[in-house]
C-alpha positions in Angstrom: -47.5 -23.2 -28.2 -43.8 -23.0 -27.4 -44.8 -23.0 -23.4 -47.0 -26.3 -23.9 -44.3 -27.6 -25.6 -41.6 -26.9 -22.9 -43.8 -27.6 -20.1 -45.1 -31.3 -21.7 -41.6 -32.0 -22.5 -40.1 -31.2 -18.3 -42.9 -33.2 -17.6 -42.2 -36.0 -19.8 -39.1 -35.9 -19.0 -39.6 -35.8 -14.6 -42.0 -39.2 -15.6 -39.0 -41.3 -17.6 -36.6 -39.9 -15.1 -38.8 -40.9 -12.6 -39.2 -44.4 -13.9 -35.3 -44.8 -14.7 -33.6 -43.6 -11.6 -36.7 -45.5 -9.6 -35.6 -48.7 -10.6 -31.8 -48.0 -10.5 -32.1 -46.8 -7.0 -34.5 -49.7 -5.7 -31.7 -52.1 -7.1 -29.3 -49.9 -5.1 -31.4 -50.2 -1.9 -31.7 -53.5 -2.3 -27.7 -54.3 -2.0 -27.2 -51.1 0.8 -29.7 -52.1 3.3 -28.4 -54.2 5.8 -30.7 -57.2 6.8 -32.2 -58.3 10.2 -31.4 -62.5 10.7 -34.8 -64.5 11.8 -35.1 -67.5 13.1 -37.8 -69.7 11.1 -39.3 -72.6 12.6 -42.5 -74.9 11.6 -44.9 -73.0 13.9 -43.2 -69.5 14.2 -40.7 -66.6 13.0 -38.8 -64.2 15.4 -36.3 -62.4 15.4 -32.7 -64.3 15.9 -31.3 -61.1 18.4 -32.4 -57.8 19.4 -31.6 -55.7 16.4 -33.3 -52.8 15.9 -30.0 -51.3 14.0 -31.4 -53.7 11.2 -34.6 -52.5 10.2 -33.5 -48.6 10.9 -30.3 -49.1 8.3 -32.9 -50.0 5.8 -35.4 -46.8 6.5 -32.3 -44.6 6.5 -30.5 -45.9 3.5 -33.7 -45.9 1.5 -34.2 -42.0 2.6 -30.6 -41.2 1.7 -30.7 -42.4 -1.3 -34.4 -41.1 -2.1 -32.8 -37.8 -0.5 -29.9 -37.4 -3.7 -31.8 -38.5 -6.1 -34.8 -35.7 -5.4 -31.6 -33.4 -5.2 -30.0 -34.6 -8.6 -33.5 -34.9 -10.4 -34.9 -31.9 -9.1 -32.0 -29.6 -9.6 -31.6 -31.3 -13.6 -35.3 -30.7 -14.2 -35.1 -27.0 -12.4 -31.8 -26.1 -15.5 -34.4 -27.4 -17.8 -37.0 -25.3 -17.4 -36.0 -22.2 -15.0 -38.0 -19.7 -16.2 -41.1 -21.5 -15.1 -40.6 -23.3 -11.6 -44.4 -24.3 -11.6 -44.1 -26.8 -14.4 -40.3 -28.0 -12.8 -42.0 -28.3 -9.3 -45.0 -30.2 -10.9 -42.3 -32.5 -12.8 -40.1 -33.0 -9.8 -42.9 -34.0 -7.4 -44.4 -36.6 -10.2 -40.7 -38.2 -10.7 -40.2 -38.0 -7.1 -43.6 -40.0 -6.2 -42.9 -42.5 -9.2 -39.6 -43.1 -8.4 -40.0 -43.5 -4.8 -42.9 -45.8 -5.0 -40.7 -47.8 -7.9 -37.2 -47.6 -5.7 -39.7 -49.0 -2.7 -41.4 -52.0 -5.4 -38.2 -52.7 -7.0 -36.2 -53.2 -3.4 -38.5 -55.3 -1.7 -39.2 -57.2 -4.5 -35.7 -58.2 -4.9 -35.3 -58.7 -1.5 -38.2 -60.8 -0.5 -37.7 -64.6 1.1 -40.6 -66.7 1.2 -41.1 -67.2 5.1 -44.5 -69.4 4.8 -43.0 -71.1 2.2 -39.8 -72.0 4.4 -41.7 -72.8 7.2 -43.8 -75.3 5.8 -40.7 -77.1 4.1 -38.7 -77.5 7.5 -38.8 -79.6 10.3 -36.1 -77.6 12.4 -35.3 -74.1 12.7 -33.2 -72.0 10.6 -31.6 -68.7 10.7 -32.3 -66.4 7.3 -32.3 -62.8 6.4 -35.5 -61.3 7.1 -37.2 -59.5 3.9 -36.2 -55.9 2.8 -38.7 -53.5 4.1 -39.4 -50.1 5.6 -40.8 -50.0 8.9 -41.7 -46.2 8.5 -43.7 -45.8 4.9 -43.9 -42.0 5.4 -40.3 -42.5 3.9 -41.7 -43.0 0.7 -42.1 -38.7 0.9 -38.3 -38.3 1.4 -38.2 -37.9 -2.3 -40.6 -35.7 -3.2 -40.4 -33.5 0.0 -36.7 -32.9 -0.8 -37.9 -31.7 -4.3 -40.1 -29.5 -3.2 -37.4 -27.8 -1.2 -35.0 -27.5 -3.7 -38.0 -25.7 -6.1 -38.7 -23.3 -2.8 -35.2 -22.8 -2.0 -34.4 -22.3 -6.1 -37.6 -19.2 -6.3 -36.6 -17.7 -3.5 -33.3 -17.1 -4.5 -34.8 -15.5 -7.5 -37.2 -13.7 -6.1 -34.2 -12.3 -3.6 -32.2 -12.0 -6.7 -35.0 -9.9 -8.3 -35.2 -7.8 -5.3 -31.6 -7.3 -5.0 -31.7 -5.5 -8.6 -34.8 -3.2 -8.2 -33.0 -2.3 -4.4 -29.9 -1.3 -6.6 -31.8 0.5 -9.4 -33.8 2.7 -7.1 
């Protein structure tokens, strides 16, 4: 009863964490990224210069931060529960999709401009921020994939650990 316990409550605790550090980082994000200018006219949108430095400083900013906080998360819910990595690994990959898909909601959300909207209110053009996006979604894994790593790199230095002592003992 005491495992089910332990394991609902890293669990529980990987979802609120999840949720929580989700929404703080997609409010982070949001400020960080730098934006790409477009021009908007009646009949069309394009960019205002070549500026491809734009839309990568939003991919990369969104996979550092996504890239601490599956280091932070993952190494808190890892002390948590130590002697059982399955149930932290489980945890960590559950906050790491929830957070990643609520840092991405929260971030564009915050950062969207109603193009259509301007376009069909104006009679000349205009120079605006483009929305906050990501132009490569498998970013959204950063997260998650960096938790993983931290569980694998965590049981192997246990299992070394372990080895290390029965090498000694022999």
């Amino acid at each position: 009863m005491t495992f089910l316990r332990r394991t609902t409550s890293v669990l529980t605790a990987g979802i609120v964490i999840g949720l929580v550090a989700g929404a703080a980082l997609g409010v982070v994000w949001w400020r960080l990224a730098p934006r790409v200018s477009v021009v908007v006219r009646p009949d069309s949108v394009f960019p205002a210069t070549y500026q491809p430095d734009g839309y990568i400083g939003a991919d990369v900013s969104y996979a550092a931060l996504a890239c601490l906080a599956g280091v932070a998360v993952t190494i808190g819910l890892v002390n948590m529960r130590r002697e059982h990595l399955l149930s932290s690994l489980w945890a960590a990959l559950i906050s790491g999709a929830i957070g990643s898909a609520l840092m991405w909601a929260v971030g564009i959300r915050l950062g969207s401009v109603d193009i259509a909207g301007l376009s069909a209110t104006i009679e000349d053009k205009v120079v605006v921020e483009a929305p906050l996006s990501l132009t490569m979604p498998a970013i959204l894994l950063v997260w998650p994939a960096t938790a993983a790593l931290i569980v694998t790199v965590v049981a192997f230095a246990d299992w070394w650990a372990e080895f290390r002592r029965s090498q000694r003992g022999q």
